[in-house]
C-alpha positions as CSV (number, residue, x, y, z in Angstrom):
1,X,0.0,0.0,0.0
2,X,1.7,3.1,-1.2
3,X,-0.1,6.7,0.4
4,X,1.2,10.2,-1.2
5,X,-0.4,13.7,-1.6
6,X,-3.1,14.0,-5.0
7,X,-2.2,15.1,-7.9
8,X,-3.9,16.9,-10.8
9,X,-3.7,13.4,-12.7
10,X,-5.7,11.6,-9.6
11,X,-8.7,14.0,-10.2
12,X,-10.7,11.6,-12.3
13,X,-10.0,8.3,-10.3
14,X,-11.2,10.1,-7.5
15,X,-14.0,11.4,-8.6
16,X,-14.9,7.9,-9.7
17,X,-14.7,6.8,-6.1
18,X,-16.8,9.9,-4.6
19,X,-19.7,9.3,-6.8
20,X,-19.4,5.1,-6.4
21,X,-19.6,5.9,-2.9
22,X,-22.4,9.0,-3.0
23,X,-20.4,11.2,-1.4
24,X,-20.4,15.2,-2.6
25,X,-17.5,15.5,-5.8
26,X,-18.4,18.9,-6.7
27,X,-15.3,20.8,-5.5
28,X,-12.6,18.8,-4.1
29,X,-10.7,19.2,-7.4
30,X,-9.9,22.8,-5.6
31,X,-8.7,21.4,-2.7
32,X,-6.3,18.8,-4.4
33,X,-3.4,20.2,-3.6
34,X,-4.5,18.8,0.8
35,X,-5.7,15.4,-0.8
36,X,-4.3,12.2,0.4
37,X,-4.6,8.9,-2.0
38,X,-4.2,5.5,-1.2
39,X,-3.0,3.2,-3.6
40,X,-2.7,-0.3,-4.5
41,X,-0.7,-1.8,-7.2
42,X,-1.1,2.1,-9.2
43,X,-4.7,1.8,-8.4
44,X,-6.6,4.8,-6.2
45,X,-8.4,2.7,-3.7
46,X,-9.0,5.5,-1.2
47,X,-8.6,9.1,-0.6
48,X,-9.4,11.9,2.2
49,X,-8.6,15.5,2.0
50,X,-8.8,18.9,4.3
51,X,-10.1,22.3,3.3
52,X,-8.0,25.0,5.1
53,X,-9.9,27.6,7.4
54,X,-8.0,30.0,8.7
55,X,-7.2,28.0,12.0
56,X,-10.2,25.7,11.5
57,X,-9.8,22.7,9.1
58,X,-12.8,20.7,7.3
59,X,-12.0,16.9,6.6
60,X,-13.0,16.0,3.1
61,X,-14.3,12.6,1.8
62,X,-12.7,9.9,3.4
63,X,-13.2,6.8,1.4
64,X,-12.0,3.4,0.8
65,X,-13.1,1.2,-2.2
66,X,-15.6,-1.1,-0.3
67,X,-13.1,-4.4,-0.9
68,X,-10.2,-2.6,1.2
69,X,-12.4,-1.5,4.0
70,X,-11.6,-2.6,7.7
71,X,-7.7,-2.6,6.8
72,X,-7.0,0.4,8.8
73,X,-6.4,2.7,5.9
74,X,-8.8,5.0,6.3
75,X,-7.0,6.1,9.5
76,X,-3.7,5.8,7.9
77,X,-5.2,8.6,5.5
78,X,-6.7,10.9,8.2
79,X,-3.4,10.5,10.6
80,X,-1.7,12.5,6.9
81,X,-4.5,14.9,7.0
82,X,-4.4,15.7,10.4
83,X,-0.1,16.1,10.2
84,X,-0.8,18.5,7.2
85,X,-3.4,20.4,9.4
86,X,-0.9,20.7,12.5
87,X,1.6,21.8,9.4
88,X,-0.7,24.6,8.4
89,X,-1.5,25.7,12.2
90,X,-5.1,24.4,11.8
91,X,-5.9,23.1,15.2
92,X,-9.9,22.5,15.0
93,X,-10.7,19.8,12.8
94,X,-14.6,20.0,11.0
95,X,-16.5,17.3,9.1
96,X,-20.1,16.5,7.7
97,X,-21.3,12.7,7.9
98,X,-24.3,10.9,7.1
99,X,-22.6,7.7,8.1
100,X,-19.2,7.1,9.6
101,X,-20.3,9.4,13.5
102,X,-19.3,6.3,15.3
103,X,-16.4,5.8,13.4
104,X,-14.8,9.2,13.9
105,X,-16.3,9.2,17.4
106,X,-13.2,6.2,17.9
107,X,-11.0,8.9,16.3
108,X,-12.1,11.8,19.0
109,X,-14.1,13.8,17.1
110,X,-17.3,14.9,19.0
111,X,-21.1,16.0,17.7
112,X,-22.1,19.8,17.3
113,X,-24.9,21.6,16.7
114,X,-25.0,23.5,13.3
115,X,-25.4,26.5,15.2
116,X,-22.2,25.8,17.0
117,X,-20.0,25.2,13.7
118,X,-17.5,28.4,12.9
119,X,-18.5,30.9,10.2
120,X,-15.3,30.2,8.8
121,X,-16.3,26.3,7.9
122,X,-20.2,27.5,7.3
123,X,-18.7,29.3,4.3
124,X,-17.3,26.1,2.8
125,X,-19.2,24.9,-0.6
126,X,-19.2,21.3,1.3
127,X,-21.2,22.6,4.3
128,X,-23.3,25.6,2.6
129,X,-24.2,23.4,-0.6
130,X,-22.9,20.2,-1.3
131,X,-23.8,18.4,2.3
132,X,-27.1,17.7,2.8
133,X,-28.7,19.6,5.8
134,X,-29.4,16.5,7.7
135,X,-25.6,15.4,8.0
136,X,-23.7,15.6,11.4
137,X,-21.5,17.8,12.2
138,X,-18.5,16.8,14.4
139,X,-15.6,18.9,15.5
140,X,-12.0,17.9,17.5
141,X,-9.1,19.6,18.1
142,X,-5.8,19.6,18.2
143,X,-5.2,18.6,21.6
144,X,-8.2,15.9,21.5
145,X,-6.2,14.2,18.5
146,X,-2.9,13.8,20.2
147,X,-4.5,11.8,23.1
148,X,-6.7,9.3,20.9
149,X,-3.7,8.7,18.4
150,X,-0.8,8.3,20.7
């Protein structure tokens, strides 16, 4: 299993595996340049990326192609993106789910209320337009991460 930062030449395999997996593909090619891929044998089998904030940082599409799941490399992706959020001084990490709460619940991250969610991540396309209104929004920061991953 070889993991690396996106690439421009990456946008259309990825794409493939946001729509297979019905998840929102209408901007992340903006945000390639924070995207993390998994691959096996030159094939994309996963991906997860992070939209900069100022100081807040929204994870983006994590998702493994359904015949690698439970292999642990959906955290191997979200331990890069939270090293390139400490890199860029982001310490509050953001994300929208319909279905993974309990998993990032193992990974520290804690329900909000909408009402509670910074402007600066409001703003995003992903949560103003692209997420549906009923997904959850969970938030953890900096601090909270070094004590579930160490």
């Amino acid at each position: 299993m070889n993991y690396r930062k996106a690439t421009t030449t990456d946008l259309a395999a990825i794409k493939t595996l946001l729509n297979f997996n019905d998840l929102p593909s209408g901007d992340y090619d903006e945000h390639i340049e924070n995207f993390i891929v998994a691959e096996d044998r030159g094939e994309i089998i996963g991906t997860g990326g992070l939209e900069a904030c100022g100081t807040d940082g929204l994870v983006r599409s994590i998702v493994i192609a359904s015949e690698y799941r439970g292999n642990g490399i959906a955290k191997k992706i979200f331990q890069q993106i939270e090293t390139k959020a400490d890199n860029l001084g982001i310490d509050t990490l953001y994300l929208l789910t319909e279905s993974a709460t309990e998993y990032f619940k193992q990974l520290g991250f804690v329900m909000i209320k909408r009402a509670e969610t910074p402007i600066s991540i409001m703003q995003t396309k992903q949560f103003a337009e692209l997420c549906p209104s009923s997904a959850a929004i969970m938030c953890r920061t900096s601090t909270q991460s070094h004590m579930t991953l160490a």
